[in-house]
C-alpha positions in Angstrom: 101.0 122.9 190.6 98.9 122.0 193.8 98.5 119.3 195.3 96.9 118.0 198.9 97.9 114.7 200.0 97.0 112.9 203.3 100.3 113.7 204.2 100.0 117.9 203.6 96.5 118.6 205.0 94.6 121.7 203.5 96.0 124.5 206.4 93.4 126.3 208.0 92.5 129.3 206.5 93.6 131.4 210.0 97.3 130.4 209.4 98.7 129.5 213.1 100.6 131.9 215.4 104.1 131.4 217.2 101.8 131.1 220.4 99.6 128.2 218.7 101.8 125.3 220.0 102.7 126.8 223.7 98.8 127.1 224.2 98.3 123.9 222.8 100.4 122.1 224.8 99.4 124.4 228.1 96.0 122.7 227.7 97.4 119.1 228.0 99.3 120.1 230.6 96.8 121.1 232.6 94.0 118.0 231.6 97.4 115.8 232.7 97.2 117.5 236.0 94.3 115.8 236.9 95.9 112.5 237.1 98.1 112.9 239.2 96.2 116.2 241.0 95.3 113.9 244.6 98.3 111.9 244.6 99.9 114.0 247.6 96.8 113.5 249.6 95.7 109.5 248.8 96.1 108.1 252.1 94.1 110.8 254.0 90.8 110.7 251.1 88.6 108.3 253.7 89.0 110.4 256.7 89.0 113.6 254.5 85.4 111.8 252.2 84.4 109.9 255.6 84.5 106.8 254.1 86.7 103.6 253.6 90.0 102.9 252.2 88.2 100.9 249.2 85.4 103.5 248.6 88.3 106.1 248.5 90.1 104.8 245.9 87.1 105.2 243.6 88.2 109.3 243.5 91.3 108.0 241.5 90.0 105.1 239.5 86.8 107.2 238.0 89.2 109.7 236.7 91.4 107.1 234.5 88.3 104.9 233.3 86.6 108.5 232.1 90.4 109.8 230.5 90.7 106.0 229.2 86.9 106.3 227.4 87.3 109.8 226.4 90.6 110.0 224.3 89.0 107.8 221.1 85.5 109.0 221.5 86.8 112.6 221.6 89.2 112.3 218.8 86.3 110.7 216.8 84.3 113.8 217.3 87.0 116.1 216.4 87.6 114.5 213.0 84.3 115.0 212.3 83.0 118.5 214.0 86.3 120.5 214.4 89.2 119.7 216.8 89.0 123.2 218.3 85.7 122.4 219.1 86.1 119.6 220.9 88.9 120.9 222.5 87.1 123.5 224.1 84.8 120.9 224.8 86.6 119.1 226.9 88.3 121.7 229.0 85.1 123.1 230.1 83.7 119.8 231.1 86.9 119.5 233.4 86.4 122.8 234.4 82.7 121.7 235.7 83.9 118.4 237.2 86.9 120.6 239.3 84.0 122.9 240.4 81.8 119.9 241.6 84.7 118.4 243.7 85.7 121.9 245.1 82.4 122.2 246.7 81.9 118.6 248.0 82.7 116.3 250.8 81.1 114.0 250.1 82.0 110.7 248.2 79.7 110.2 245.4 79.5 114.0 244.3 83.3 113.6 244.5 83.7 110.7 242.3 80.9 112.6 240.0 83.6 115.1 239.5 86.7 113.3 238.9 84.8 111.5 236.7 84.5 114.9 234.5 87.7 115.9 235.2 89.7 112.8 233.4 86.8 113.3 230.6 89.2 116.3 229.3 92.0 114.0 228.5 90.5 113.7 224.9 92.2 116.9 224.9 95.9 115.2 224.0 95.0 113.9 220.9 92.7 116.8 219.7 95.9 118.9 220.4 98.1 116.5 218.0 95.4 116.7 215.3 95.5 120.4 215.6 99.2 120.3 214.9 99.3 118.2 212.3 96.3 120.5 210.6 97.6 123.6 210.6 101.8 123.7 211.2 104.3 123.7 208.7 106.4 120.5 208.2 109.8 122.1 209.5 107.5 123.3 213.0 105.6 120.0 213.5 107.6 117.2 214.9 109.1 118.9 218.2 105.4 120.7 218.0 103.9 116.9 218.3 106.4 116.1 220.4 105.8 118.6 223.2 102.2 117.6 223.2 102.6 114.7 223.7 105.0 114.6 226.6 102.1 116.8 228.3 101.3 113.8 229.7 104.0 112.8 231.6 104.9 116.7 231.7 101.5 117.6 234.0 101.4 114.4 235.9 105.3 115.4 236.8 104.9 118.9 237.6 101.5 118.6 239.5 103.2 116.2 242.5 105.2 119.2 244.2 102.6 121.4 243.3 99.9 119.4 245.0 101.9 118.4 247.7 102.7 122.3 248.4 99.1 123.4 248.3 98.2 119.9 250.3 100.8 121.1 253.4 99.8 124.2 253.5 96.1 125.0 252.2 92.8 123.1 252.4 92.5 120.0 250.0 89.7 121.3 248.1 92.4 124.6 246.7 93.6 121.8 244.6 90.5 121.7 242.7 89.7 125.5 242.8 93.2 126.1 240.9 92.5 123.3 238.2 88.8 125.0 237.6 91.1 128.2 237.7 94.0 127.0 234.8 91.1 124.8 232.6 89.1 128.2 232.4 93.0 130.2 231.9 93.2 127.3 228.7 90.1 127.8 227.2 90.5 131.9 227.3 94.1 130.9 225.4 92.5 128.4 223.3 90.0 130.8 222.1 92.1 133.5 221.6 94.9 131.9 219.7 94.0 128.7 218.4 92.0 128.5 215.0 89.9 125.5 213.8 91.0 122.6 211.6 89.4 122.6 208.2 89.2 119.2 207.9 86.7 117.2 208.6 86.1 113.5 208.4 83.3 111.7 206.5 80.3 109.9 208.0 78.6 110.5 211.1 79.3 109.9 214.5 79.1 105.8 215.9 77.0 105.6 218.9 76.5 102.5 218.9 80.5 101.8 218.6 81.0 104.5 221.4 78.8 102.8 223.4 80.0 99.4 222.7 84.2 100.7 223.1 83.1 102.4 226.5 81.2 98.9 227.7 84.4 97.2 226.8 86.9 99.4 228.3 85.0 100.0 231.5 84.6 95.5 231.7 88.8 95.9 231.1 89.9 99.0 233.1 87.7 97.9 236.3 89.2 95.0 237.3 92.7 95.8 236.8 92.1 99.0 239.2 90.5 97.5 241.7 91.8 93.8 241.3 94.1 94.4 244.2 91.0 95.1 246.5 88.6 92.3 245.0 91.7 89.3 244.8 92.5 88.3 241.5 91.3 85.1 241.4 87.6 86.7 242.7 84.8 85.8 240.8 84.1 89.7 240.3 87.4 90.2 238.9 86.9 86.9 236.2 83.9 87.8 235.5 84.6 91.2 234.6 87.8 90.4 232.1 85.4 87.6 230.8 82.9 90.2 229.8 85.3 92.7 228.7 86.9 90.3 226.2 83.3 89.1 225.1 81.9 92.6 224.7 85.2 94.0 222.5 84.6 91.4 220.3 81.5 91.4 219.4 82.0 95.3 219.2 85.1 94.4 217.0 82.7 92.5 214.9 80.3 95.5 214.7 83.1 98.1 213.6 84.2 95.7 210.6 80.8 96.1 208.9 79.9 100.3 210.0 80.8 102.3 207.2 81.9 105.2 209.7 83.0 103.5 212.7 84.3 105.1 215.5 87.4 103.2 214.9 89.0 101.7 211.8 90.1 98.8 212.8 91.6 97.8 209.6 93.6 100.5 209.9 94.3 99.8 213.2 95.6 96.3 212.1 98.5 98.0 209.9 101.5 96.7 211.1 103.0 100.1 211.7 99.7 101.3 213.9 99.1 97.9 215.7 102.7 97.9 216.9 103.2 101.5 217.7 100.5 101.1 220.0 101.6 97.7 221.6 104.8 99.6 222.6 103.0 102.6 223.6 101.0 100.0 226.2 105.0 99.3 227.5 106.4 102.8 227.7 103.3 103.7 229.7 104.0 101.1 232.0 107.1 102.3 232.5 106.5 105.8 232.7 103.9 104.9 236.1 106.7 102.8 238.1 109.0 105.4 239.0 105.5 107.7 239.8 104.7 104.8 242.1 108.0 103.8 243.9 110.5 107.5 244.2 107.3 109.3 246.2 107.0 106.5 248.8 110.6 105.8 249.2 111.3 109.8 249.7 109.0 109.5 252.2 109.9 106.6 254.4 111.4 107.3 257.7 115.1 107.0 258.1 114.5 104.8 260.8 113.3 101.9 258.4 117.2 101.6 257.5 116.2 102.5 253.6 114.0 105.5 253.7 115.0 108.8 252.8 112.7 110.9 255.5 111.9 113.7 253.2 108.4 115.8 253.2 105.8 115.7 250.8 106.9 118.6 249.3 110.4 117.6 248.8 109.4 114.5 247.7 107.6 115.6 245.0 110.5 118.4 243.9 112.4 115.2 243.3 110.8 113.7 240.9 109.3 117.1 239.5 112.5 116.5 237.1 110.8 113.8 235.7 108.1 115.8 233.5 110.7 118.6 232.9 113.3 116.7 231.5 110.0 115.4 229.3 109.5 119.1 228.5 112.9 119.7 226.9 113.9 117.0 224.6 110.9 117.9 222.5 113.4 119.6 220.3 116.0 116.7 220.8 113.6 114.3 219.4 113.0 116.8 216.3 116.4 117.0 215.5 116.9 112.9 216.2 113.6 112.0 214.3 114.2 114.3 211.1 118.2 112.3 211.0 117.1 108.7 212.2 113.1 108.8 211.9 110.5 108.2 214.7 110.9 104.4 215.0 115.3 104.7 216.0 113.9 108.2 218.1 111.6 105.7 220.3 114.1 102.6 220.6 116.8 105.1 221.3 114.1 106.5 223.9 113.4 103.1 225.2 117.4 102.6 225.8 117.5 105.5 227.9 114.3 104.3 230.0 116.1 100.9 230.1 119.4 102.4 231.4 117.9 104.8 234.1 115.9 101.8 235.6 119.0 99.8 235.6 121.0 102.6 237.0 118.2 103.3 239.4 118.1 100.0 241.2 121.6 100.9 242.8 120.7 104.4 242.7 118.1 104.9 246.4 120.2 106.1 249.1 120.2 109.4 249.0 117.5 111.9 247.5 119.8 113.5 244.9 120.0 110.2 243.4 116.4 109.8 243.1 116.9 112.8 241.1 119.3 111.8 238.7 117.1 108.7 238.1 114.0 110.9 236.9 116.0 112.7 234.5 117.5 109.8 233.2 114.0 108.2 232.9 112.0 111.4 231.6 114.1 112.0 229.0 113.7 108.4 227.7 109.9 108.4 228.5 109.9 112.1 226.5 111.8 110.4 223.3 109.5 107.9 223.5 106.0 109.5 224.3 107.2 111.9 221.2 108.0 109.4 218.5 104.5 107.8 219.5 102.0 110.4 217.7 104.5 110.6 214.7 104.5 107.0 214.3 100.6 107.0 214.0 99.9 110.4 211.6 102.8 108.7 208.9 100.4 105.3 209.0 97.0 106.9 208.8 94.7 109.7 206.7 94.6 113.2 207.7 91.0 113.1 208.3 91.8 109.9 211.0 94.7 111.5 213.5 92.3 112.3 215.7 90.7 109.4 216.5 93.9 107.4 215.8 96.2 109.3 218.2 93.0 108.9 220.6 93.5 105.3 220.6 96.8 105.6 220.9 96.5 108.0 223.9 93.8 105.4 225.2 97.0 102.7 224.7 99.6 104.3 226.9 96.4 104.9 229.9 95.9 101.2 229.3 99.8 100.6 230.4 99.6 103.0 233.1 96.7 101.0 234.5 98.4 97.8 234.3 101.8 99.3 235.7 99.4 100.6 238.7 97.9 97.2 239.1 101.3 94.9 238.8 103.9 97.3 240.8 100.7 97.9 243.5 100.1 94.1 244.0 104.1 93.9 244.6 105.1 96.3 247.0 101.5 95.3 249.0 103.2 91.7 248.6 106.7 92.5 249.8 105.9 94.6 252.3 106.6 94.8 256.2 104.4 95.4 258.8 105.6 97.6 261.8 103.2 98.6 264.1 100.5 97.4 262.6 101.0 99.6 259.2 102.0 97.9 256.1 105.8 99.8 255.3 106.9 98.8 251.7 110.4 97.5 251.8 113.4 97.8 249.5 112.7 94.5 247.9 109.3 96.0 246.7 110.7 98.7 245.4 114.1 96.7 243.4 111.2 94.6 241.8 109.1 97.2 240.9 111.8 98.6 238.9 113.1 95.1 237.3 109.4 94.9 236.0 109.3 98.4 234.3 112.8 97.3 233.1 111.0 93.9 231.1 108.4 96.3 230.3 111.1 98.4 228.0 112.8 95.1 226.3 109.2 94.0 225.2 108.9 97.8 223.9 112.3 97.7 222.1 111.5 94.3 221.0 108.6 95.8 219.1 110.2 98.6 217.7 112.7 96.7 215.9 109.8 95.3 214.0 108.1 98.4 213.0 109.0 99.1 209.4 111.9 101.2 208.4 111.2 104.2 207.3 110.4 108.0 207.8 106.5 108.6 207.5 106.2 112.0 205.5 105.1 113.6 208.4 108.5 113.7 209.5 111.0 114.0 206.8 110.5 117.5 206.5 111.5 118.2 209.9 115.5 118.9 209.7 114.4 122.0 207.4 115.4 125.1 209.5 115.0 128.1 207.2 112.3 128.2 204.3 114.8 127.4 201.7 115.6 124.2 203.8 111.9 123.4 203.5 111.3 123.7 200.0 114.4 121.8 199.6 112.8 119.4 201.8 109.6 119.5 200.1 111.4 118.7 196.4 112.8 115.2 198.2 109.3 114.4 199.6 108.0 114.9 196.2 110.8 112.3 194.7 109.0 109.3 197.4 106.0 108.3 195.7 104.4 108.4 192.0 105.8 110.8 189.5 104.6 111.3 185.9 103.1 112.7 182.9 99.2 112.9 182.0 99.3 112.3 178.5 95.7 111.9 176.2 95.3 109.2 173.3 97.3 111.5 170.7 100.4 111.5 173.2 99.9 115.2 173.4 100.1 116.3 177.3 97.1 117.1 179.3 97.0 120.0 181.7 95.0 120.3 184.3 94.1 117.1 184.9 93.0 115.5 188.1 95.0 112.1 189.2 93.9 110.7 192.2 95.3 108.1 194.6 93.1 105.5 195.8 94.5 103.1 198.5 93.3 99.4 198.7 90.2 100.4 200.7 89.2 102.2 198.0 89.7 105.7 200.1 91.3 108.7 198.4 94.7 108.9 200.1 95.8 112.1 198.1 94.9 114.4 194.9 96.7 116.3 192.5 96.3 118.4 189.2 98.8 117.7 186.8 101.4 121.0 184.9 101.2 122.3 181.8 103.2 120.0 180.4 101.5 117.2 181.7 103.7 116.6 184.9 102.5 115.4 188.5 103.8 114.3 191.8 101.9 112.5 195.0 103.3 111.8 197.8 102.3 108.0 199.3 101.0 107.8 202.8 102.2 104.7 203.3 103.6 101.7 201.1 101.4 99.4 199.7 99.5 98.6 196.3 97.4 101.9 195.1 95.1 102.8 191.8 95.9 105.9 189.7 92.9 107.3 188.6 92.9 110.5 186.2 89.9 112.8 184.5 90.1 115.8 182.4 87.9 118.1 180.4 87.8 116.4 176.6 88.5 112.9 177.5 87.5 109.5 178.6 86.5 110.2 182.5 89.0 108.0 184.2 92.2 105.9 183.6 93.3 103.5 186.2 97.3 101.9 186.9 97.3 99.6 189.7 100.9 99.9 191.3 102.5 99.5 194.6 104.7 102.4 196.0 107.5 102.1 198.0 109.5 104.8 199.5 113.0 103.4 198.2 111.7 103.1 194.5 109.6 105.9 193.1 107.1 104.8 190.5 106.7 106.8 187.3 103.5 106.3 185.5 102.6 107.4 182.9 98.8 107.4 182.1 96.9 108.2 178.6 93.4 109.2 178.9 90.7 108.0 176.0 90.1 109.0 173.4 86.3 109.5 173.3 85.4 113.3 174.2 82.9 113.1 177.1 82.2 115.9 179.4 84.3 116.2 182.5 
């Protein structure tokens, strides 16, 4: 018997090599990159771009409105024309924008291509859609969960790197080897990755797109540059006045598209909604210790509190950070496929907690800075990793890739913020000594109290997502293919179970049930044994219609039940009488 479910996608039809998932997440590594690619060289952009401080700051804040626009828009488009695709679509684009700065000293054609370059982090999600497509159940979770610590994994790694190049090369080599790795990911990409069969219905929601990318801009804008305008500026109102006006009436607009670029009913689920509420507090917390370790590395000695290290150093540091992210990819698979996703990210959180507790006794000395990013990146890496599984057990296969798009959009959203809050505090605690604003060790003590509030209001969420393991990930303790069929069987037991039966009681074979969710969308499809028997998995629980057909009898036969994962269901449905044709 066959079956295909929103939780077992159709594979694709060119099965996925061992080399699938390293490529995969290679390419969000290197879109990650360019987040973090000009930290090393922020304060010398307005004599390097001949312009001022404010004007400067533009190269970094076009890059995370673009990344912040591009992840649901992108993941849209890869539901509906191939996440491969789209993939490739977005590395090249970065690969254009790195050219464009490479060449350029000049302000606007540099903002121009930073603005391309954080286009490619639509690349993330279209990644974790990939995954999900194509791997097999006992591969997928620590697959997911590499990809999506590429995040923190590339913005890690990139700070000694940049700093390396920035000491001893010419600025613009920083964009020449980011044009260089996006054209190395799309050669891999090509070679290695195969396309998604699945597609989405509908068509694509221009007006939506246009209406989210009006919102987000109205949101992102203010926060970024609030520090600059005042926060009690008329500009800075006005903006988050329009912001909240324009996503409404775009929220509006969504409700009544038949395709929109966003389901926002499914959005609403409990599971969804929250998982992305914390995801909005982990990526605050992931940007503090980005923000504060660099700058107190850096510090003279003579301030009493600064360590005195180079750039370089500096950045080896907290390198740890995004490799410590790297490698508990397959400590969350193992902890997920025991506890399940939602104890893998509060566990996560716990560890993010402790490390920023521990940390705020832990900056005298640089090898403590470097306990303190390990600490930290392997809670952030729990937690970025239980984030994507969270979201494909809540929604349809045909949605993860706009719906771990908005979720990627979620954690840029708390990165923002955590730029916004921890810069307005160290630029409010700090000294000035010769006429240069130093922050001081107050700044930095506060900064981390913050991201530690950040992690109670994320653990305070988890505890009210729901509890239990989406199928997406109770598959993945299986470790030989015995394990997974074994595996498979239990999945099969959480959901409805039965026999098709016509009006003589005599079983029906080859019939075709179907599960309809209350949206009236097909959340999975089966056809039943020769004696009658089928299984569907449940996406999710909640109230569904059984609807069967078969050649010889009455088209359809409906049972209105609600699933739970605890209590299996067995239905039994018997099909009219009346002979029509199938």
């Amino acid at each position: 018997m066959s079956h295909t479910t929103t939780d077992e996608p159709a594979r694709s039809t060119r099965s996925a090599s061992g080399a699938t998932v390293p490529v995969l997440a290679f390419a969000g590594i290197v879109v990650a990159v360019m987040q973090t690619l000009l930290v090393p060289v922020i304060k010398d952009l307005p004599r390097l771009l001949d312009t001022t401080p404010s004007n400067a700051t533009w190269v970094l804040t076009s890059t995370l409105l673009s990344g912040a626009v591009a992840t649901p828009i992108m993941g849209r488009l890869g539901d509906l024309y191939g996440k491969r695709r789209m993939l490739i679509a977005s590395l090249a684009v970065m690969v254009v924008g790195a050219l464009v700065s490479a060449f350029t000293d000049a302000l606007l054609p540099m903002i121009v291509g930073r603005t391309l370059q954080g286009f490619a982090m639509g690349a993330i999600p279209l990644g974790i859609g990939l995954m999900r497509d194509m791997l097999p159940r006992e591969r997928l979770g620590s697959a997911m969960a590499l990809m999506s610590s590429s995040i923190g994994v590339g913005g890690g790694l990139a700070l000694p790197a940049a700093a390396l190049v920035a000491q001893h090369a010419d600025w613009h080599v920083l964009f020449y080897g980011a044009a260089g790795l996006g054209v190395l990911a799309i050669a891999l990409t090509l070679a290695v990755v195969p396309e998604s069969p699945l597609r989405a219905k509908g068509s694509f929601d221009l007006p939506g797109a246009l209406g989210l990318t009006a919102g987000l801009v109205l949101f992102l804008l203010p926060i970024t540059k609030g520090s600059d305008w005042g926060w009690s500026s008329p500009t800075t109102l006005g903006l988050f006045a329009a912001a909240a006006v324009v996503l409404l009436l775009w929220g509006l607009m969504e409700l009544r598209v038949a395709a929109p670029l966003v389901d926002l009913r499914t959005t609403s689920r409990r599971e969804v909604l929250l998982t992305n509420l914390a995801s909005i507090m982990v990526g605050v917390s992931f940007y503090v210790i980005s923000l504060v370790l660099p700058q107190l590395l850096q510090l003279p000695s003579e301030t009493g509190y600064g360590l005195g290290q180079s750039m370089v150093v500096a950045g080896l540091c907290v390198a740890p950070l995004g490799l410590t992210m790297m490698f508990t990819a397959p400590v969350y698979a193992r902890l997920s496929a025991r506890y399940g996703p939602r104890a893998t990210l509060i566990i996560g959180l716990l560890i993010i907690g402790a490390g920023y507790a521990g940390g705020l006794g832990l900056m005298s000395a640089a090898w403590q800075t470097v306990v303190t990013s390990v600490l930290i990146g392997a809670g952030i890496g729990l937690a970025y990793s239980s984030l994507p599984a969270l979201i494909i057990g809540a929604v349809p296969a045909s949605e993860t890739g706009a719906a771990n798009g908005l979720n990627t959009l979620m954690r840029s959203i708390g990165t923002s913020v955590s730029s916004a809050v921890i810069g307005m505090v160290l630029a409010n605690t700090s000294t000035t000594v010769g006429g240069v604003a130093i922050p001081t060790m107050h700044g930095f003590r506060v900064s981390f109290l913050i991201a530690t509030v950040a992690v109670a209001g994320g653990i305070t969420l988890a505890f009210f997502l729901p509890r239990r393991r989406p199928a997406a990930t109770t598959q993945l303790r299986a470790s030989s293919e015995e394990d997974a069929n074994l595996a498979r069987a239990e999945e099969a037991l959480r959901g409805f179970r039965g026999r098709v039966l016509g009006a003589d009681g005599a079983p029906v074979a080859r019939a075709k049930v179907t599960l309809i969710d209350r949206h009236g969308r097909q959340a999975g499809a089966t056809l039943s044994a020769g004696d009658g028997s089928y299984t569907l998995a449940v996406p999710a629980e909640g109230p569904y219609v059984l609807a069967a057909r078969a050649t010889g009898h009455g088209p359809l036969a409906h049972a209105a039940t609600h699933a739970g994962e605890e209590h299996p269901v067995d239905v039994d449905l018997s099909l009219p009488g009346d002979t029509v044709s199938a």
